[in-house]
N, C-alpha and C positions, 0 to 999 in steps of 0.2 A: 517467646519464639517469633512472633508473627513483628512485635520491635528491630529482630534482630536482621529479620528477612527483608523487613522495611530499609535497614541500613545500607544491610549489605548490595540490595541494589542500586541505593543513592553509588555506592562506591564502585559498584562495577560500571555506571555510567559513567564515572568522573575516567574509569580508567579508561575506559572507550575514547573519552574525549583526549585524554591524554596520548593517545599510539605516539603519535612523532615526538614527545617526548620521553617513553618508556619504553618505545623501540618493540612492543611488545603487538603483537597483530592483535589488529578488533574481537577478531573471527573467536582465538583463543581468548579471550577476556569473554565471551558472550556465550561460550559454551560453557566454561569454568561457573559462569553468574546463572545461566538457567538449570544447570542440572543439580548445583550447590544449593540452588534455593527450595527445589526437591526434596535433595536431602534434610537440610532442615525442615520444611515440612511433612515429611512422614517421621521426623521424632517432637512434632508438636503435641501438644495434649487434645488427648481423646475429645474432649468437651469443646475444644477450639476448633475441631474439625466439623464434629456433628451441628456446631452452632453455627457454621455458617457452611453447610448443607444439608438442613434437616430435613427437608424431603426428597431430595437423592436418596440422601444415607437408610432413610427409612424404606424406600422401594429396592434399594440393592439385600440390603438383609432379608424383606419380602420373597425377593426372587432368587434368593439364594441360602435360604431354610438351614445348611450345612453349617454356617454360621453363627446361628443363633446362641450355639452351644459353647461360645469362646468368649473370650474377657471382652469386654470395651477396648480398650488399644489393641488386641488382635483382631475386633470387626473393624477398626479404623483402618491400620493396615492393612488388610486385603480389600476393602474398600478404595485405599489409594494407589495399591496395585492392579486391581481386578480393572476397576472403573476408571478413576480418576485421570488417571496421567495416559491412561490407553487415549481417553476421551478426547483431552487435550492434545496427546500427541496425532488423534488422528484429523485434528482440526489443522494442526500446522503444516502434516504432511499435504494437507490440501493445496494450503498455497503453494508448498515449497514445491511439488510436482507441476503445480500450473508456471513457475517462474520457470523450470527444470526446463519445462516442453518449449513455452515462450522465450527462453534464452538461447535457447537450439534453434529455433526456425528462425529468430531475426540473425544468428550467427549462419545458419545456413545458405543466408541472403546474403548477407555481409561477404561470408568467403569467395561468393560468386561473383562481388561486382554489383549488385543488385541496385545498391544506392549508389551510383552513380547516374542512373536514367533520372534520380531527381535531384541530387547534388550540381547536373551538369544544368542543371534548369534556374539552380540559383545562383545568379550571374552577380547580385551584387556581394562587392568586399565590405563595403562601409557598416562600422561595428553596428551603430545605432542601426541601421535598417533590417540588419542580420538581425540583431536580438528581438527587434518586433516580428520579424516571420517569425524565428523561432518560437515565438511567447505564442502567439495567438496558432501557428500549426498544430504545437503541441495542445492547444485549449481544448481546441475541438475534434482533436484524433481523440484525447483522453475522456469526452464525453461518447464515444463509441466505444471503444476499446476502454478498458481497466487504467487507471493511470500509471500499472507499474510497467503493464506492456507497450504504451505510450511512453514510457520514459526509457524504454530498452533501445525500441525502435530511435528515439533523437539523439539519445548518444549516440549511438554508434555512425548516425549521419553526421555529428558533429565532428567525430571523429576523421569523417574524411574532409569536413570543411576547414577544423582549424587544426594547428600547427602546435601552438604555446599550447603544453598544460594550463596554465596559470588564464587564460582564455576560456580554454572549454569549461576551464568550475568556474567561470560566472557564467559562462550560456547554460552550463549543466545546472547550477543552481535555480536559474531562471526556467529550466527546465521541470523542475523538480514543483516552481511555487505554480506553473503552469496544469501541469499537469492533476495537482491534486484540487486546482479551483476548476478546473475546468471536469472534471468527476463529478462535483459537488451539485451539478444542477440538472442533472439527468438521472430518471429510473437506475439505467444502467454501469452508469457512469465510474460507480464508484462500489466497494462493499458493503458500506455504508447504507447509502443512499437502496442500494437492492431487501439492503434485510430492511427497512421502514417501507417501501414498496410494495414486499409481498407479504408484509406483518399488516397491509392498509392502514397503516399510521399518513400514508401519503398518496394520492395520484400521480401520474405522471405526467398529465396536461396542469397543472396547479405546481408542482415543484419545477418544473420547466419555465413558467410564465413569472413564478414568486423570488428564483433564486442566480436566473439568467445574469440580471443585473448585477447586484451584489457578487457571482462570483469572476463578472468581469473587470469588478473594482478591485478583488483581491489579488487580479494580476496588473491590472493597469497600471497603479503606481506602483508597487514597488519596481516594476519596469521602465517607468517613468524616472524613476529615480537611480537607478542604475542606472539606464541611458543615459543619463545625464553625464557620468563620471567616466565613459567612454569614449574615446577619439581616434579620429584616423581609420585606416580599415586594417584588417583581419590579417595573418599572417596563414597563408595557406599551406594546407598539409600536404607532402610528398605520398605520393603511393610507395604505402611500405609493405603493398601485398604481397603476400610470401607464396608462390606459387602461383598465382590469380592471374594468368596468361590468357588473351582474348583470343589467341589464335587456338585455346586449348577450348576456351567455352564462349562461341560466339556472342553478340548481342543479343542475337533473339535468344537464344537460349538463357541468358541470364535476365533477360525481362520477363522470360517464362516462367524462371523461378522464382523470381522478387513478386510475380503478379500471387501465384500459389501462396506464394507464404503469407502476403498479406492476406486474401482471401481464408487462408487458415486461420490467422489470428482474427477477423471480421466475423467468421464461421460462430465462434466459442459463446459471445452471448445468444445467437439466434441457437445455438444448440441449446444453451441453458432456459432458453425460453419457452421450446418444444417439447422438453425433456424432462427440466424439473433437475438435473442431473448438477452436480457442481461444475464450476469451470472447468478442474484439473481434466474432467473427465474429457470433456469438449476436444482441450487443446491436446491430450494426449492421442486423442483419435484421430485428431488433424496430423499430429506428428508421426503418427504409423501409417498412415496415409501416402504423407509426403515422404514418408523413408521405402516405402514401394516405389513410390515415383522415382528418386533418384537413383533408387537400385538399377530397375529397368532403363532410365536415362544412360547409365555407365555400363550397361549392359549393351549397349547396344554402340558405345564409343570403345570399339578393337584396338583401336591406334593407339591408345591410354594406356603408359603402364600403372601400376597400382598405385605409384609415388604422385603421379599426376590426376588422380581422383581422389573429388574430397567426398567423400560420401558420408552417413551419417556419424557412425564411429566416430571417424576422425572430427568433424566437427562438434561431436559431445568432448572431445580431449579438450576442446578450446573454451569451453563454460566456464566460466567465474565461477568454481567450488568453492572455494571460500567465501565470497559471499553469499550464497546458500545455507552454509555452516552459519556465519552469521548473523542471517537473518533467524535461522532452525535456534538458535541461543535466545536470542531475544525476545521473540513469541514464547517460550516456554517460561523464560524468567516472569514475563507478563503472568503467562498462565495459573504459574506457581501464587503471585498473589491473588490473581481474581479466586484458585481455589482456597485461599486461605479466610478469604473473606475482604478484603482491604478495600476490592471495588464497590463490592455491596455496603460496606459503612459507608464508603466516598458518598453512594448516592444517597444513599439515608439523611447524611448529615447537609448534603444539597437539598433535599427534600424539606425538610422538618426545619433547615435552621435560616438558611439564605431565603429557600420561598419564593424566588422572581425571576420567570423563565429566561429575560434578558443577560442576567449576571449570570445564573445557573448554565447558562448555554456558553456564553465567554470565559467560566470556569472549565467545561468541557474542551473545550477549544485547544486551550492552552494546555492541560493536561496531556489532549492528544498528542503534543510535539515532543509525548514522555513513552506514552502510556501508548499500547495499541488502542486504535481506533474502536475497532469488532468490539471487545467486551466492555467498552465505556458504555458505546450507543444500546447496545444489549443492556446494561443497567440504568442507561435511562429509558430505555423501552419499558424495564420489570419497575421504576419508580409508578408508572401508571397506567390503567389499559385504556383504547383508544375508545372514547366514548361518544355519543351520537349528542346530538346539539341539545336535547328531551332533557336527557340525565345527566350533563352538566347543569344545565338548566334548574334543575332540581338540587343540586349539590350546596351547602353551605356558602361555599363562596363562588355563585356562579359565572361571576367576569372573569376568577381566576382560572378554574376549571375550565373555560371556553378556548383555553389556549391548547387544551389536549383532543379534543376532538380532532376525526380525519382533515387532514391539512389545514390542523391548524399553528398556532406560533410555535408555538415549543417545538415541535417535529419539524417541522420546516429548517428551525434556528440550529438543533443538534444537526442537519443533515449537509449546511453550509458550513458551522463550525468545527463538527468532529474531521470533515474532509479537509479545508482550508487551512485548519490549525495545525495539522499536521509537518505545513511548512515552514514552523519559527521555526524549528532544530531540524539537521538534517537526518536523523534517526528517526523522525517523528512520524512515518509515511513508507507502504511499501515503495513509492518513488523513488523518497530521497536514500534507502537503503542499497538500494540497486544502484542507483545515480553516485553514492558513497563509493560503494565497492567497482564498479565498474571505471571509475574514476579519481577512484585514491584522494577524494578531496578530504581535507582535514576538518573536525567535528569545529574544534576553535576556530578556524578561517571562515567556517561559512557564520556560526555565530558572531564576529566581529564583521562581516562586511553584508551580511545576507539576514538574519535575522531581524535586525530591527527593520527592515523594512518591508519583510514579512507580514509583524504584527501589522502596519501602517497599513501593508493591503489588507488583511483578517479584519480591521477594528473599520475601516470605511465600508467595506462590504457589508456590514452591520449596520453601518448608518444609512447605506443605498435602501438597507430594508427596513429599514426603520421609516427611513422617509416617503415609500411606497407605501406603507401601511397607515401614513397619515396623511398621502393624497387622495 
């Protein structure tokens, strides 16, 4: 079964990549592939399950005694109904509520007008100067902010700077490789980089100072390199705001809100830092917040008929729901293998057979541009616990062992590569997922024009740090 579960996601990927030639939506191939692979998972055998969760499986029958008195494949099954897929699904619903709230406030901004006070700031057309703002705004919003809400916020400003489709998926693409290097070198930066943060696998004066470089390389060239194949300037986008009347919501009013909304989205890790509480919760509290605000806001605009207020409501109609859907498919199909076990041999056989944190991390990498990110770097976290400089010291092989101590190589290596890798495939990233669906770009097109030079930025960023480590 767990072969078959193996296949069958090979093939729901190809069909993803496939949409414009199967005519057939992502959204629907990714719901079909994570809840299918479910299925076949709760008709795996008992033995396949408990063996790659034997101390779960043994604390759920603990704490639920009622059980003990039923066959093996009947504790597996209420095991993967009780526990398992709750678990899972209440880890997706996490993200998917944070993108939920985060897609609403940058679209609440957006219907306002908001990015125009910084649209109207960037005066140049010429492609190549556009794409380097682009690259590097995005770099370092996305080391504040999460890189999927960094990546929400520049499409939609792209959207008002260019015109061609066929334009914005290379800015968006560039977007996408920006976004998740520029994550990669901050505490917060990324989900990644927070769970090695608060597990103390890392500092956050040491992964800032160690991985700066290297994730500026990971955008530099392949920027470099696209720029290169760019000419002339930008063809600019018509206002095709549907309602988005200045004499309905003055200027200051709509800097008010663009100021709010950012400040909501800025708000989410300082709340998660205070709180301890996950993101979803952060920005959902900003979003109820700001749905007060503009209540009272239009409460207080008489003149307005209802058709001329965009209030929250109306601005949830306008959410990318199918990419939500999605994204809700393809974390689960992940989920469905990591509970089957496949992540945990992944890392076992990285562990035990390859053996060198350099290759072992460049295998993660590239995985990432498949695989979610969360449960790789979580199973190279459970490959080793974070050990003090004493008891490596003492360990068999203590030069090798010296690379798992806090901030040392290996953790550093997984927290640049699980994020950067992200950007060979455009599914490989909540960025580039959001950046997919928000933009319709196609899985083949970014692979023939964007991917390889993706790796080019991924595989120098590794030598940036390679070469730091040997001045």
């Amino acid at each position: 079964m767990v072969t078959a579960m193996i296949v069958i996601f090979i093939l729901g990927y190809v069909f993803i990549a496939l949409e414009n030639k199967t005519g057939i939506n992502k959204a629907a191939v990714a719901l079909i592939l994570g809840m299918l692979l479910w299925t076949l998972f709760i008709f795996s055998a008992a033995s396949t399950v408990i063996q790659a969760n034997a101390t779960s499986f043994s604390e759920f029958l603990a704490a639920h005694k009622e059980y003990l008195s039923l066959s093996k494949p009947e504790q597996v099954m209420q095991y993967i109904v009780n526990l398992q897929i709750v678990d899972h699904l209440g880890n997706v619903a996490e993200i998917l509520f944070y993108l939920l709230g985060a897609m609403t406030i940058v679209e609440l901004m957006d219907i306002h007008k908001g990015f125009e006070g910084i649209t109207g700031r960037i005066t140049t057309r010429n492609k190549k100067k556009l794409l380097w703002l682009i690259g590097f705004i995005t770099f370092f919003m996305s080391s504040v902010l999460d890189n999927m809400t960094s990546a929400i916020v520049m499409i939609m400003l792209l959207q008002k700077l260019l015109d061609k489709p066929q334009e914005r998926w290379i800015f968006g693409s560039v977007v996408v490789i920006a976004a998740n290097a520029g994550g990669a070198w901050t505490p917060i930066g990324d989900v990644t980089t927070i769970m090695l943060w608060i597990n103390d696998n890392i500092t956050s004066g040491d992964v800032i100072r160690s991985l700066f470089f290297p994730s500026v390389a990971a955008l530099a060239f392949p920027l470099w390199i696209i720029s290169l194949q760019l000419k002339g300037n930008v063809t600019p986008t018509a206002d095709k705001s549907v309602g988005k009347d200045l004499n309905l919501v003055n200027r200051k009013e709509s800097n008010i809100i663009f100021i709010l909304g950012i400040l909501c989205l800025l708000s989410v890790p300082v709340f998660k830092s205070l709180t301890h509480l996950p993101p979803f919760a952060g920005i959902l509290l900003a979003l109820g917040l700001l749905w007060v605000y503009m209540d009272i806001f239009y409460n207080r605009k008489k003149n307005l008929s209802p058709a001329q207020q965009f209030r929250l409501p109306y601005v949830l109609s306008k959410v990318d729901f199918p990419t939500i859907l999605f994204f809700f498919g393809i974390l689960m199909a992940v989920a469905a293998l990591e509970a089957v076990g496949v992540l945990k041999d992944l890392s076992v056989f990285l562990d035990q057979d390859v053996h060198n944190v350099y290759i072992v991390s460049i295998i993660i990498g590239f995985l990432s541009s498949v695989i979610d990110n969360v449960p790789l770097v979580a199973a190279s976290m459970g490959m080793y616990p974070v050990l003090s400089p004493q008891a490596a010291a003492a360990m068999p092989e203590p030069a090798y062992m010296a690379n798992f101590v806090q901030d040392g190589t290996f953790w550093e290596l997984i927290a640049y590569c699980a994020g950067t890798g992200g950007s060979i495939l455009i599914i490989g990233s909540a960025a580039g997922v959001v950046v997919m669906g928000l933009e319709k770009i196609n899985f083949m097109w970014y692979v023939k024009h964007i991917s390889g030079w993706a790796i080019v930025g991924f595989l120098a960023g590794i030598g940036i740090y390679i070469l730091q480590k040997l001045l």
